[in-house]
DSSP file (Angstrom, degrees, kcal/mol; ACC not computed):
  #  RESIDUE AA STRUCTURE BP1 BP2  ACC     N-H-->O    O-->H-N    N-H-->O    O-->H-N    TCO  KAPPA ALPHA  PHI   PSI    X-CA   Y-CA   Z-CA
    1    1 A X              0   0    0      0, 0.0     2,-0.4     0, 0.0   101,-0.1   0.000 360.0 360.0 360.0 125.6   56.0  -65.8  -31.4
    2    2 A X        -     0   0    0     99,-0.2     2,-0.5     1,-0.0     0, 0.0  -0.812 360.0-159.6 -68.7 114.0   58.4  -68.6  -29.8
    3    3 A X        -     0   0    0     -2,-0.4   101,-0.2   102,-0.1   100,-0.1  -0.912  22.7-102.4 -87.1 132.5   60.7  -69.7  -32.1
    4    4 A X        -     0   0    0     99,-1.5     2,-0.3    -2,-0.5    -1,-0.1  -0.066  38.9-172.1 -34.4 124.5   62.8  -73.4  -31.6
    5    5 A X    >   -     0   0    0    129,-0.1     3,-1.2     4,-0.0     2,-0.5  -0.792  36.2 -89.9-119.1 158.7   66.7  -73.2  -30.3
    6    6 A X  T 3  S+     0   0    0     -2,-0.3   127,-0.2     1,-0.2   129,-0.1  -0.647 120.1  44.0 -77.1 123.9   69.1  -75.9  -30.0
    7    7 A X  T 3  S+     0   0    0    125,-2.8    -1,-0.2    -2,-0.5   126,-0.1   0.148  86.1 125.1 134.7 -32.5   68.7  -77.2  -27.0
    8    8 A X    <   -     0   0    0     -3,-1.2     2,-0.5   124,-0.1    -1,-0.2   0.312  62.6-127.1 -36.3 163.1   64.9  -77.3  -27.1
    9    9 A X        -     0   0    0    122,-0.2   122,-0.2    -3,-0.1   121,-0.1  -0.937  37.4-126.3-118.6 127.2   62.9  -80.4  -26.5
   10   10 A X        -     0   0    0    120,-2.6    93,-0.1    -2,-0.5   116,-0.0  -0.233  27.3-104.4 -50.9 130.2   60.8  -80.3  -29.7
   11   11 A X        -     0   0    0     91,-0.1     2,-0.2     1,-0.1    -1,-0.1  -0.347  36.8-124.3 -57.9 149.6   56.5  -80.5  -29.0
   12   12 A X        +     0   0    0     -3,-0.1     2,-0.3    12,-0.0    -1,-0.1  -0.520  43.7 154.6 -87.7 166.7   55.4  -83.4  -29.7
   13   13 A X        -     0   0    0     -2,-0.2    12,-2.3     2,-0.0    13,-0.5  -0.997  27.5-149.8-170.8 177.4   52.6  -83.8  -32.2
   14   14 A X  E     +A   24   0A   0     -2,-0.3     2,-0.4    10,-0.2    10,-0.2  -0.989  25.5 164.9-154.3 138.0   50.7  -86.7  -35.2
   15   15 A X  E     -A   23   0A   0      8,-2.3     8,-1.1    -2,-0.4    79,-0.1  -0.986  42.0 -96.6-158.5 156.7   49.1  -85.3  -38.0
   16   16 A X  E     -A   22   0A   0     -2,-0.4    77,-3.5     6,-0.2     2,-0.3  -0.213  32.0-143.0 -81.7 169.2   48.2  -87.2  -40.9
   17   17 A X  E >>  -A   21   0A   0      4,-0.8     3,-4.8    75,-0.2     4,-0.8  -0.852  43.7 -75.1-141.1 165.2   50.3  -87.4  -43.9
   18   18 A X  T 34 S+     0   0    0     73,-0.3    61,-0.4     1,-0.3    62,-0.1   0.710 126.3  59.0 -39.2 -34.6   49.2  -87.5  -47.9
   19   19 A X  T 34 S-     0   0    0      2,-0.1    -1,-0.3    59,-0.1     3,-0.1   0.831 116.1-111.1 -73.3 -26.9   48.2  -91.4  -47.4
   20   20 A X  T <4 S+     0   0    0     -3,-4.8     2,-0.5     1,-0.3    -2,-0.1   0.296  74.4 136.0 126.8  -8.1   45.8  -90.8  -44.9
   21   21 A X  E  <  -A   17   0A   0     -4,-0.8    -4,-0.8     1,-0.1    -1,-0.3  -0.682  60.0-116.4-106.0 136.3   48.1  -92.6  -41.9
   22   22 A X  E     -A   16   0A   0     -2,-0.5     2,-0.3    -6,-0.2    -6,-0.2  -0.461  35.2-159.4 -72.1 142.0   48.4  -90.9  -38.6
   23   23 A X  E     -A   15   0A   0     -8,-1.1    -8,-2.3    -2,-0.0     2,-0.5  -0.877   6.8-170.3-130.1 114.4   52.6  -89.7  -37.8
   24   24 A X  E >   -A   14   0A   0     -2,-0.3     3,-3.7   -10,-0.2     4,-0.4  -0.827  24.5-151.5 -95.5 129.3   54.0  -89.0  -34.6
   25   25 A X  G >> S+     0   0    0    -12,-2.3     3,-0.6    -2,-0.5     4,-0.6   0.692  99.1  65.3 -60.0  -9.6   57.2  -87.6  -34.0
   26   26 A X  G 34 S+     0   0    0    -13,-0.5    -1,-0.3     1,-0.2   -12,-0.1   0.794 105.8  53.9 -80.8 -20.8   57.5  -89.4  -30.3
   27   27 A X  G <4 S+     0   0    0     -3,-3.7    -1,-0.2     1,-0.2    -2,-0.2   0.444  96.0  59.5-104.4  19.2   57.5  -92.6  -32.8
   28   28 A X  T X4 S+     0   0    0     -3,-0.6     3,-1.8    -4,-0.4    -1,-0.2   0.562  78.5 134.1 -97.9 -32.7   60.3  -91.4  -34.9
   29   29 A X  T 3<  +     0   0    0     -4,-0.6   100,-0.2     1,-0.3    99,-0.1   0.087  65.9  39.6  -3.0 118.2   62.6  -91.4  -31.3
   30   30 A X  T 3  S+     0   0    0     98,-1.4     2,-0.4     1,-0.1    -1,-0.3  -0.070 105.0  77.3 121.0 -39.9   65.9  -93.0  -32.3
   31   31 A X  S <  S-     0   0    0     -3,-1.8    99,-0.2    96,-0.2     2,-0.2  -0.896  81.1-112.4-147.6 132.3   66.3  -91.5  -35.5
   32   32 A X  E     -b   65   0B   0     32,-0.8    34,-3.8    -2,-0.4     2,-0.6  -0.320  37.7-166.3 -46.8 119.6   67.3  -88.3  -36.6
   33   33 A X  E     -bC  66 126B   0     93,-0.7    93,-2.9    32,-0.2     2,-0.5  -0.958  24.2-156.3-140.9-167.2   64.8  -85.8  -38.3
   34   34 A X  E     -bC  67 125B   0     32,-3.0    34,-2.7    -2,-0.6     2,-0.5  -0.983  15.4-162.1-146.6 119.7   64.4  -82.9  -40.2
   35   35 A X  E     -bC  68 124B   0     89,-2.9    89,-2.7    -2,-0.5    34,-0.2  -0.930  10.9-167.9-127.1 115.7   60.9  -80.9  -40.1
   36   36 A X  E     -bC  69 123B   0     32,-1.9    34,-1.0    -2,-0.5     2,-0.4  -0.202  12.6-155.5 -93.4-176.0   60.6  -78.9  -42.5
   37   37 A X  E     +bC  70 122B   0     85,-0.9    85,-0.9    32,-0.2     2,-0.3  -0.968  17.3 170.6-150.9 122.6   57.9  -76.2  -42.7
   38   38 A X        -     0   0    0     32,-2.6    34,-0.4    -2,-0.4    82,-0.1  -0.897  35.2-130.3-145.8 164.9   56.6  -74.8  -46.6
   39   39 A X  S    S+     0   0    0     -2,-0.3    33,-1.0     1,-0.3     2,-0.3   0.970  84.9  10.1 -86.0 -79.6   53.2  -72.2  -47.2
   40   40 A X        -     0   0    0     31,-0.1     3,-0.4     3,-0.1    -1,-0.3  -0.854  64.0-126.3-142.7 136.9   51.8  -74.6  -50.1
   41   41 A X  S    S+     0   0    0     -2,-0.3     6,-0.1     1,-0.2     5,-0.1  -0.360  92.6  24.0 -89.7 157.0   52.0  -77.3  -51.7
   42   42 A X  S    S+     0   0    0     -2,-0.1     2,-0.3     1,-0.1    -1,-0.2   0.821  87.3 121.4  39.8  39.0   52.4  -77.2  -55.8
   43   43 A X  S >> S-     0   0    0     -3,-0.4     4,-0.8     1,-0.1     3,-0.6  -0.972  78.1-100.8-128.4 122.8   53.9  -73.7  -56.0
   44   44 A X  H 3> S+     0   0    0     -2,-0.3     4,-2.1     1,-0.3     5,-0.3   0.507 115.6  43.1   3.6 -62.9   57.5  -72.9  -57.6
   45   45 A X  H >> S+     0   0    0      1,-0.2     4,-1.1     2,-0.2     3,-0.8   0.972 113.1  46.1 -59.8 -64.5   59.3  -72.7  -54.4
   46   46 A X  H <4 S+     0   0    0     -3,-0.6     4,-0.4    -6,-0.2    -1,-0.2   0.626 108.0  54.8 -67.8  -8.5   58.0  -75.3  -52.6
   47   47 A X  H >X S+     0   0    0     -4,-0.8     4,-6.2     2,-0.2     3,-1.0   0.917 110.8  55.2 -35.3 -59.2   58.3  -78.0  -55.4
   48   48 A X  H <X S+     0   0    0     -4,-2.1     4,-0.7    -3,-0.8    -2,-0.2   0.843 110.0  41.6 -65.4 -29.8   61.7  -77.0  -55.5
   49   49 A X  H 3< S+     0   0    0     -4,-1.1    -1,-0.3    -5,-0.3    -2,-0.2   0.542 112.7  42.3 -92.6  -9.0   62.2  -77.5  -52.4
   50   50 A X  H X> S+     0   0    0     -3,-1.0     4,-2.7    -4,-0.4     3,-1.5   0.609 110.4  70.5-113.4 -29.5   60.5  -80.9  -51.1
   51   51 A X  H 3X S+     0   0    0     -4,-6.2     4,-1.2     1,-0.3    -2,-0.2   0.766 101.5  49.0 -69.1  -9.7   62.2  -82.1  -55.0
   52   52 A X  H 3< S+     0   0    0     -4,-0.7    -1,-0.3    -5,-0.4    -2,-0.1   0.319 107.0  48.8-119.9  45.4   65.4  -81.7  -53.1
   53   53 A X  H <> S+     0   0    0     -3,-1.5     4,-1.2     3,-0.0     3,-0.5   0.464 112.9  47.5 -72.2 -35.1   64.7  -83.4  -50.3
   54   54 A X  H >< S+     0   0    0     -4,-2.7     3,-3.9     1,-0.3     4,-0.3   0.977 112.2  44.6 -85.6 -49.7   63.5  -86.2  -52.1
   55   55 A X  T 3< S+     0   0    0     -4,-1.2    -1,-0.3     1,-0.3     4,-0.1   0.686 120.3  45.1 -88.4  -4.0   66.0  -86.6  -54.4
   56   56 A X  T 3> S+     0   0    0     -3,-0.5     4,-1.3    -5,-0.1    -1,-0.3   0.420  90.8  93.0 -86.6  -7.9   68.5  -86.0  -51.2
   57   57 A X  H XX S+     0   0    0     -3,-3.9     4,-2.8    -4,-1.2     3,-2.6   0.960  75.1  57.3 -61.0 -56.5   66.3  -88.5  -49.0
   58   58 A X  H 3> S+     0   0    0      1,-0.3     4,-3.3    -4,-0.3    -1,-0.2   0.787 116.2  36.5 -52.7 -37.6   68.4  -91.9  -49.7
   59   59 A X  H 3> S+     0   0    0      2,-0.2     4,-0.7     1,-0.2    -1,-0.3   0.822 114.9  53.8 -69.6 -29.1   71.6  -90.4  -48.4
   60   60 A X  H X<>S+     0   0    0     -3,-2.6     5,-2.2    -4,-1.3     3,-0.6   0.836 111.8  47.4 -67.9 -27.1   69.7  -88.3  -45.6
   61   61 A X  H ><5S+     0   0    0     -4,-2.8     3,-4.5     1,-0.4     4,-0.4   0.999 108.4  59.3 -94.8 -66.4   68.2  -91.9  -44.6
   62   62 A X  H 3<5S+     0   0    0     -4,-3.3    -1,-0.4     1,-0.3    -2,-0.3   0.546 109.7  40.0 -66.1 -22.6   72.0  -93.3  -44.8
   63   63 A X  T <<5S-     0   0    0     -4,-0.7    -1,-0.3    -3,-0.6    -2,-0.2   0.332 131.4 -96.0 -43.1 -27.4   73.1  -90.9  -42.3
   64   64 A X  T < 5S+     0   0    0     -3,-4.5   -32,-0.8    -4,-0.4    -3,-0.3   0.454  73.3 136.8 105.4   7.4   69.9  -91.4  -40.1
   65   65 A X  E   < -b   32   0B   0     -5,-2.2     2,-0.4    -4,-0.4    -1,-0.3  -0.547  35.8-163.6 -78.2 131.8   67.4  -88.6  -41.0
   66   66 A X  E     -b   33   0B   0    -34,-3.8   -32,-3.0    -2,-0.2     2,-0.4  -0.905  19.2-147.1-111.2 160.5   64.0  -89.2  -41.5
   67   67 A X  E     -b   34   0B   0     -2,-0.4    23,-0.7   -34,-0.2     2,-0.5  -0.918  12.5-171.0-121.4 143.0   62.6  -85.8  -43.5
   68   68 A X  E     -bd  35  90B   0    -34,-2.7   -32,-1.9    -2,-0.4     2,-0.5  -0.921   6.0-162.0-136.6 115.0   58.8  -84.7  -42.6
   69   69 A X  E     -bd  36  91B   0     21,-3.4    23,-1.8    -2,-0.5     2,-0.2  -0.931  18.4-179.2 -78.1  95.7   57.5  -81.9  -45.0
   70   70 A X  E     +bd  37  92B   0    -34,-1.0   -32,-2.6    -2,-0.5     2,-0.3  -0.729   8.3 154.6-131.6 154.2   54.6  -80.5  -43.2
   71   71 A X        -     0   0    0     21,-1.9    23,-0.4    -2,-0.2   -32,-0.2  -0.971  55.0 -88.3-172.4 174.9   52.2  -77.6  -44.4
   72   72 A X  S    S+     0   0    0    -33,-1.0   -32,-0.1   -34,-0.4    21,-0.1   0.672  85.5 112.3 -69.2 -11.6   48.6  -76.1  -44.1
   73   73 A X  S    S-     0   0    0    -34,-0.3    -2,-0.2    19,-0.2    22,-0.1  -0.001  74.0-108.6 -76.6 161.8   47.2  -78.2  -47.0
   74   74 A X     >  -     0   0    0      1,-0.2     4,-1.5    19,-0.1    -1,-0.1  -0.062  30.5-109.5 -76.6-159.1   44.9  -80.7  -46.6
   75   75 A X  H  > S+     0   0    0      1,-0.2     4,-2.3     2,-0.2    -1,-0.2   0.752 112.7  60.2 -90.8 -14.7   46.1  -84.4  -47.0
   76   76 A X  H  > S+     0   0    0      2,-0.2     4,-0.6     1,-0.2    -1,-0.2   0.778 107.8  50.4 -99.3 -27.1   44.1  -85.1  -50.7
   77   77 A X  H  > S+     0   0    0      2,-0.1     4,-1.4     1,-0.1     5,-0.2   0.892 103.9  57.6 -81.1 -20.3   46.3  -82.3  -52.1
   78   78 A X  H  X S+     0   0    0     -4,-1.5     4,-1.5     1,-0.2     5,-0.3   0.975  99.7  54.2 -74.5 -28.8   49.4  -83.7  -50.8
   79   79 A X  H  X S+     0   0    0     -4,-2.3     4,-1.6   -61,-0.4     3,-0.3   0.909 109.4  51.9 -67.9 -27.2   49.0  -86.8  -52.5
   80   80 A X  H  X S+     0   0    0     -4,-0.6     4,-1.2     1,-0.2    -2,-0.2   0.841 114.2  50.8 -42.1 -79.5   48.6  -84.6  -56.0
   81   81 A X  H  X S+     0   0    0     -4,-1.4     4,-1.0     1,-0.3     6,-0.3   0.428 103.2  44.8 -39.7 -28.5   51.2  -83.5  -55.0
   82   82 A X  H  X>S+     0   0    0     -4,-1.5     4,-2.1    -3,-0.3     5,-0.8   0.833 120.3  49.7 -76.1 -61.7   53.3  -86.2  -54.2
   83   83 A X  H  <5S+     0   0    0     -4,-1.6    -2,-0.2    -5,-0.3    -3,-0.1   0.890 103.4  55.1 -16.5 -88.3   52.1  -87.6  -57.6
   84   84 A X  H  <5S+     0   0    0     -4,-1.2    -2,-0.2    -5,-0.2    -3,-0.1   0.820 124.0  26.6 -20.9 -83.1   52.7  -84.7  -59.7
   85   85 A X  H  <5S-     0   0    0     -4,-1.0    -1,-0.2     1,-0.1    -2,-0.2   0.775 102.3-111.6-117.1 -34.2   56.0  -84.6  -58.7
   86   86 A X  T  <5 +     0   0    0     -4,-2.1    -3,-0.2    -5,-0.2    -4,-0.1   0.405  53.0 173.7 127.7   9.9   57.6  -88.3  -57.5
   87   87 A X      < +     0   0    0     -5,-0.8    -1,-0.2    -6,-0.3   -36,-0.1  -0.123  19.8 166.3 -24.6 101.1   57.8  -87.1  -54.0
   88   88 A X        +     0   0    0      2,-0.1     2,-0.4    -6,-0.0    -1,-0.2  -0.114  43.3 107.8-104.0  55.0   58.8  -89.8  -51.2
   89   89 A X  S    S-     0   0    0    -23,-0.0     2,-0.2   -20,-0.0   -21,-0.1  -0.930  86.4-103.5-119.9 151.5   59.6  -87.7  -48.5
   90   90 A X  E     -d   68   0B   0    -23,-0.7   -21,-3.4    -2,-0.4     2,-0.4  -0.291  41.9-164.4 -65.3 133.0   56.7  -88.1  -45.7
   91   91 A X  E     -d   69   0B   0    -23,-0.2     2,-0.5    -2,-0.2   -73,-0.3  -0.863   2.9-154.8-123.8 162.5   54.5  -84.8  -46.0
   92   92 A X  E     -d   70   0B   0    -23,-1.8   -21,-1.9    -2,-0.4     2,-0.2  -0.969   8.7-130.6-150.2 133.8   52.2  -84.0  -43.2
   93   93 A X        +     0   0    0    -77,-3.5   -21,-0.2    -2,-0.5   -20,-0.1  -0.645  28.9 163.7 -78.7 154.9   48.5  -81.7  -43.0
   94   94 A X        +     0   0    0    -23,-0.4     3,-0.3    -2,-0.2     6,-0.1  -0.469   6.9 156.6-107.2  81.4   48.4  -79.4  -40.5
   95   95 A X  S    S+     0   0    0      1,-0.3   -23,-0.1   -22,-0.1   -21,-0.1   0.676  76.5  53.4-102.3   4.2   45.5  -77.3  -41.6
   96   96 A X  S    S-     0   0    0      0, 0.0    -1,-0.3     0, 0.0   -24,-0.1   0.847 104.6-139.2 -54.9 -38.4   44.6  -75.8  -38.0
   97   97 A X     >  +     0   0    0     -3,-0.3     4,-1.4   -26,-0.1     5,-0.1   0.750  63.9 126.5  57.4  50.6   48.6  -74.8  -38.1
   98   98 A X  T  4  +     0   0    0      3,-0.1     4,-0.5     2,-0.1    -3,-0.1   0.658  68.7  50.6 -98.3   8.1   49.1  -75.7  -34.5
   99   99 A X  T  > S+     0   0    0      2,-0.2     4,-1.9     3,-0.1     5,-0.5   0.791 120.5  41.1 -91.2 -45.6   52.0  -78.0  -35.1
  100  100 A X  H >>>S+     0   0    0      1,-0.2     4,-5.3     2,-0.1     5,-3.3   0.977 112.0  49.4 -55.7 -47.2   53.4  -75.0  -37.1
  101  101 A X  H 3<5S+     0   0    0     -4,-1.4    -1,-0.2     4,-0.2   -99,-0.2   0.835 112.0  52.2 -60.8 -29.2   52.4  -72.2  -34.8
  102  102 A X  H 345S+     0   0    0     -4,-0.5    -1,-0.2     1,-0.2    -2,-0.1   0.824 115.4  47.1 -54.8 -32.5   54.2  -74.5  -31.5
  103  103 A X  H <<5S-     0   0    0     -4,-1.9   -99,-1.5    -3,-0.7    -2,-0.2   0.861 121.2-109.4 -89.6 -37.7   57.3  -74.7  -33.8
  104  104 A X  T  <5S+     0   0    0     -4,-5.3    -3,-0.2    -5,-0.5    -2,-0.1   0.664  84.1 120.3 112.4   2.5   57.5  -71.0  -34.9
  105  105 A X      < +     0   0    0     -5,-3.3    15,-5.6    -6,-0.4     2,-0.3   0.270  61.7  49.2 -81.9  16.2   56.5  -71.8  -38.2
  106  106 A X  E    S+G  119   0C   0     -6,-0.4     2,-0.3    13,-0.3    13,-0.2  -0.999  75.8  91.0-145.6 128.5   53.6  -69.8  -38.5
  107  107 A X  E    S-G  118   0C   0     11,-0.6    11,-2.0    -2,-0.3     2,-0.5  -0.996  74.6 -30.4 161.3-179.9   53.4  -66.3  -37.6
  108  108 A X  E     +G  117   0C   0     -2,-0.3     9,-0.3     9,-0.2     2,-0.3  -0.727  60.4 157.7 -96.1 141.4   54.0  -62.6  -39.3
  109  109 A X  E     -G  116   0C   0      7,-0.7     7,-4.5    -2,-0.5     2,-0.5  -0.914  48.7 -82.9-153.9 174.7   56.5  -62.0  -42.3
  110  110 A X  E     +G  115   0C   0     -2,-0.3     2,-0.5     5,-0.2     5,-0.1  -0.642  40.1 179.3 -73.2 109.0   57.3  -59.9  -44.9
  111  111 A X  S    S-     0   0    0      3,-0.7     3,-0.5    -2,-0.5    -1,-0.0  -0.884  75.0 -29.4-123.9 111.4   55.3  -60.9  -47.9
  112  112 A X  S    S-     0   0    0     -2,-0.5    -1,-0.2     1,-0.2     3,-0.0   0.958 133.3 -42.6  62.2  54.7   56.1  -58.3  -51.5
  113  113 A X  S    S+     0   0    0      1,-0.1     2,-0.3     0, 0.0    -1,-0.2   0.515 126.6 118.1 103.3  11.7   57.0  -55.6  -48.7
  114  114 A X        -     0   0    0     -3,-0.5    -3,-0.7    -5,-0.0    -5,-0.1  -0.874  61.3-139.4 -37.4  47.8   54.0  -56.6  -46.8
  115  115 A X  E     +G  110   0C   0     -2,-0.3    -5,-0.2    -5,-0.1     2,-0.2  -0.180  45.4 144.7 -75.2 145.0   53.5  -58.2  -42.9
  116  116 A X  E     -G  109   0C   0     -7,-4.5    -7,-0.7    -9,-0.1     2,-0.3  -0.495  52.3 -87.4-132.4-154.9   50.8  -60.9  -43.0
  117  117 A X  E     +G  108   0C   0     -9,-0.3     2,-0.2    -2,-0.2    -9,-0.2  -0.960  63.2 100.5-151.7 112.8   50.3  -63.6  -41.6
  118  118 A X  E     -G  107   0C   0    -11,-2.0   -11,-0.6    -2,-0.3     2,-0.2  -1.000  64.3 -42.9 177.4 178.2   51.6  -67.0  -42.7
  119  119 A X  E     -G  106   0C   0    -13,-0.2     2,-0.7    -2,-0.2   -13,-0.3  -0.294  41.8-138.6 -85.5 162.4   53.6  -69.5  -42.6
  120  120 A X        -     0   0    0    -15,-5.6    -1,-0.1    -2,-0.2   -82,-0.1  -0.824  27.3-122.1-133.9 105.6   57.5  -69.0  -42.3
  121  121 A X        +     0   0    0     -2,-0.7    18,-2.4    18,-0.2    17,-0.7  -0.096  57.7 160.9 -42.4 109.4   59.6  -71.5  -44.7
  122  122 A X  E     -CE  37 137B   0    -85,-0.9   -85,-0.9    15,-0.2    15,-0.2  -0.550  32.1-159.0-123.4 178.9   61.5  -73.0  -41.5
  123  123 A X  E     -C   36   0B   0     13,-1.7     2,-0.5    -2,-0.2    13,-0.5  -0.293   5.4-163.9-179.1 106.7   63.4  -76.4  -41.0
  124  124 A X  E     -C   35   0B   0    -89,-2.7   -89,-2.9    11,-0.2     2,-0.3  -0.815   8.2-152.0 -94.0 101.9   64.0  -78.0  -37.4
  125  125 A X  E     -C   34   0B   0     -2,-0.5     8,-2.2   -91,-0.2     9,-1.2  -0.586  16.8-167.0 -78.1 142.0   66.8  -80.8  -37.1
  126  126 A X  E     -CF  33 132B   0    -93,-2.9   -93,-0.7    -2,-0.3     2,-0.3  -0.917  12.0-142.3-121.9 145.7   66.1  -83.3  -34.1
  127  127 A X  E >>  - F   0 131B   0      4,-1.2     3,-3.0    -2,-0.3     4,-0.6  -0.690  36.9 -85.8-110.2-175.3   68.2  -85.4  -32.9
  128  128 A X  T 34 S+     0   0    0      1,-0.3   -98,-1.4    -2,-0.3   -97,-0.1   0.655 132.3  50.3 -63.5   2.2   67.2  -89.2  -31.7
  129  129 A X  T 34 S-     0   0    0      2,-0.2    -1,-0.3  -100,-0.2  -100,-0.1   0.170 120.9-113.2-106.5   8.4   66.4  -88.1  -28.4
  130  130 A X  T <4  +     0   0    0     -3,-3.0  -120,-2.6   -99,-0.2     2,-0.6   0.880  68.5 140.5  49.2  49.3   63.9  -85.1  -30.0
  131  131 A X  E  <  -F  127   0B   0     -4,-0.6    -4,-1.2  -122,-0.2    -1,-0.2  -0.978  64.9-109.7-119.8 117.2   66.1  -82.3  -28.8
  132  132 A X  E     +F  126   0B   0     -2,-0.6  -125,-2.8  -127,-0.3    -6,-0.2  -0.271  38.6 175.0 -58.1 130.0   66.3  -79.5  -31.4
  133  133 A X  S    S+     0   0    0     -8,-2.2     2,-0.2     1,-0.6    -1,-0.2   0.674  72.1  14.5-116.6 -38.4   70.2  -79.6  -32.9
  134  134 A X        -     0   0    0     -9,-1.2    -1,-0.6  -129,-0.1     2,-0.2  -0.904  56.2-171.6-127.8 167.1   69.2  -76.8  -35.5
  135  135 A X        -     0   0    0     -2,-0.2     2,-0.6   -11,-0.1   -11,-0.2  -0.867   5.3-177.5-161.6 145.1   66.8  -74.4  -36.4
  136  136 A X        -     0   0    0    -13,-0.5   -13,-1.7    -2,-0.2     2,-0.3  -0.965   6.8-170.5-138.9 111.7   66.5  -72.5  -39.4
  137  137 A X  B     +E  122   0B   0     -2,-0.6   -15,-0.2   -15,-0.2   -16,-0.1  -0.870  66.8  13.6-112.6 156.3   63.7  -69.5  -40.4
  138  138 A X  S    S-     0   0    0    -17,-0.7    -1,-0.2    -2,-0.3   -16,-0.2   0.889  82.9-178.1  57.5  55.3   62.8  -67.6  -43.3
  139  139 A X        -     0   0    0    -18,-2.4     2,-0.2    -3,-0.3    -1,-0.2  -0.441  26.1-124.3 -67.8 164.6   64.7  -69.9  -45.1
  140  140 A X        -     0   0    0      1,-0.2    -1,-0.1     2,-0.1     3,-0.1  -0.520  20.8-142.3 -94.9-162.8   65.0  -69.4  -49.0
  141  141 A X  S >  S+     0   0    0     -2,-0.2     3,-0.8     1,-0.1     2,-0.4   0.858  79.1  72.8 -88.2 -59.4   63.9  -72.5  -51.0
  142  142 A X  T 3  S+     0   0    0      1,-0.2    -1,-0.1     2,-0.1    -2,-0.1  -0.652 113.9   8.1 -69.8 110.7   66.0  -72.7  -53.6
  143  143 A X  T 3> S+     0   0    0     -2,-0.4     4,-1.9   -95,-0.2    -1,-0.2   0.477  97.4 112.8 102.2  -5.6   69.6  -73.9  -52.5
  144  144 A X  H X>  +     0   0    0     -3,-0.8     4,-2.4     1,-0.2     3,-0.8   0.995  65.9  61.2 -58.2 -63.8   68.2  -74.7  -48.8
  145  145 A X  H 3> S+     0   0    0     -4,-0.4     4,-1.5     1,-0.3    -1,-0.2   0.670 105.5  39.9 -27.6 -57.2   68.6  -78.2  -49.0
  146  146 A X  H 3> S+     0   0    0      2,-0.2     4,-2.0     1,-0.1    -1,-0.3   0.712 110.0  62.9 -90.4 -15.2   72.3  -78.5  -49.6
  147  147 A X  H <X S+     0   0    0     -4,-1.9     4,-1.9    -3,-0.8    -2,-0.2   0.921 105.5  45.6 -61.0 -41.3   72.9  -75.8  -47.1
  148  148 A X  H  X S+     0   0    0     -4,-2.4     4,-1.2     2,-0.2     5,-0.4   0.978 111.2  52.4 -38.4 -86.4   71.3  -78.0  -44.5
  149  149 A X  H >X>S+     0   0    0     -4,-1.5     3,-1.8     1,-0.3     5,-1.3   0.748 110.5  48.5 -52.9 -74.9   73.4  -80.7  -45.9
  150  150 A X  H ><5S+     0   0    0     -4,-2.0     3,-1.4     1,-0.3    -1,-0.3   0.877 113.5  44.2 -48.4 -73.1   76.5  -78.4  -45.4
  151  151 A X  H 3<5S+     0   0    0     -4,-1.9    -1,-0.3    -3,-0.4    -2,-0.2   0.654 108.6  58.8 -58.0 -11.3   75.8  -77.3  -41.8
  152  152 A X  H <<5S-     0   0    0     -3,-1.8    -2,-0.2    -4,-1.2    -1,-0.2   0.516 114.5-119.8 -72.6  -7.4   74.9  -80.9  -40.8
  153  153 A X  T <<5S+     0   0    0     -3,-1.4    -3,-0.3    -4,-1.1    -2,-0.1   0.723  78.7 125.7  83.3   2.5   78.4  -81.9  -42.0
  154  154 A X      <       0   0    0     -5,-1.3    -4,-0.2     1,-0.2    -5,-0.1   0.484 360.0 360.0 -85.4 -15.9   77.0  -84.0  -44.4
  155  155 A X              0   0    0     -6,-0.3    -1,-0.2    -5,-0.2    -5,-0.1   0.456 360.0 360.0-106.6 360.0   78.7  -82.9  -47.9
């Protein structure tokens, strides 16, 4: 499995997001993001974890970030999910995983002491040109968010 380096030119890719509306990262160009990568939507970790982006988005946005949460689910649970929980941050289906598997999100890990096969809590910073500036695997969930913050320089 290929994982993402600084330095990278990111793949491009559009995959539909909880509304239903095609997004492509070549039409984010300009603007900073951060693509994150989570197993499931409406499970402990990842809750925790797309509720601090969102409640970190307005600042991210003042800085220039746009945030895309992408995972295997389809797009009618990610609006529940965005519901349920007050989400704004753009979330994105990929239930083939080939935007994950390109990225290095997808792939064997340790699960309870365990290798499977799954997806691998990741988050790839772009900068406006798409050129990977970070990249971060097997991140934890909890506390990610302002570590990103922290290695962006942001806090």
């Amino acid at each position: 499995m290929t994982r993402l380096q600084p330095g990278d030119t990111a793949p491009d890719f559009t995959l539909p997001s909880d509304t239903g509306e095609q997004v492509g990262l070549s039409s984010l160009r300009g603007r900073k993001v951060i693509v994150y990568f989570y197993p499931a939507a409406m499970t402990p970790g990842c809750t925790k974890q797309a509720c601090d982006f969102t409640d970190s988005l307005d600042s991210l946005k003042a800085q220039g970030y746009e945030v895309l949460g992408t995972s295997p689910d389809k797009p009618e649970k990610l609006a529940k999910f965005r519901e349920r929980d007050g989400l704004t941050i753009t979330l994105l289906s990929d239930p083939e995983k080939d935007v994950l598997t390109a990225w290095g999100a997808f792939g064997e890990k340790k699960l309870y002491g365990k290798v499977v096969q799954g997806v691998i809590r990741s988050t790839v910073v772009l900068d406006e040109e798409g050129t990977v500036s970070l990249a971060q695997y097997n991140v934890k969930a909890t506390g990610h968010v302002a570590k990103l913050r922290r290695d962006l320089g942001l806090d």
